[in-house]
N, C-alpha and C positions, 0 to 999 in steps of 0.2 A: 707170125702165125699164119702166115699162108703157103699153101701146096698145090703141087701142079698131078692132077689126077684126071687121064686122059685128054689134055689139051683145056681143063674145064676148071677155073679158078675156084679155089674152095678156101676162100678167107673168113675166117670167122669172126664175127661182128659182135657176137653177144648169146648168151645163153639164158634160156627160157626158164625164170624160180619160181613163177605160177600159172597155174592153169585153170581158169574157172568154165565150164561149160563148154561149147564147139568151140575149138580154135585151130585152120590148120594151115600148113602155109605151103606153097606153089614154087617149086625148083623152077630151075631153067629152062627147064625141059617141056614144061608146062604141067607136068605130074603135079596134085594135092594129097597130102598126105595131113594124118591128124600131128598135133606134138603133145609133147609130153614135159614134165617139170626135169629139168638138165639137161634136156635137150640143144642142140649147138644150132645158131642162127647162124646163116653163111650171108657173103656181101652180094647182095641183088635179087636173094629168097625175097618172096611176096610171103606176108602174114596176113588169114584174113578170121577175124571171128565171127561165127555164126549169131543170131539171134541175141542169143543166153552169154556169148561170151567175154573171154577178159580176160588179157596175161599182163605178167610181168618181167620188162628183160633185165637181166644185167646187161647191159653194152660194154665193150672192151675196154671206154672212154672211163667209166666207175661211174656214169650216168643209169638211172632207174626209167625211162622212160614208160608211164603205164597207159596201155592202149584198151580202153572199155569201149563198145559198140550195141547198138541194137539192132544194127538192121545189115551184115555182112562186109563190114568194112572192110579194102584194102589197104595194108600199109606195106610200103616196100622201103627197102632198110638200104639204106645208100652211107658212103662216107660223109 
């Protein structure tokens, strides 16, 4: 599951089945963008949810790791 798209690894780690409230996560690039429910988590994206939020990923492992916060947490997704 990984491709090579401009010099720039794009392994996908896990895809996003729920969305509650702000959640967005931080490319490599350092761009943040909101996500969405099906969305594809890549390996070294930062996830961070706002205030209100809370997702849930599938990981590629068949692990459910669920990430709730209140106050902007960073989670970066590593192997």
């Amino acid at each position: 599951m990984s491709e090579q798209n401009n010099n720039v690894e794009t392994t996908v780690v896990g895809v996003i089945s729920s969305v509650e409230g702000d959640v967005f996560v931080k490319n490599a690039s350092g761009e943040t963008f909101p996500v969405a429910d099906g969305q594809q988590v890549l390996l070294n994206q930062i996830v961070q949810t706002g205030e209100n939020g809370a997702l849930l990923v599938n990981l590629i492992t068949g692990s459910e790791p669920n990430h709730r916060s209140n106050a902007g947490t960073w989670a970066k997704l590593n192997r």
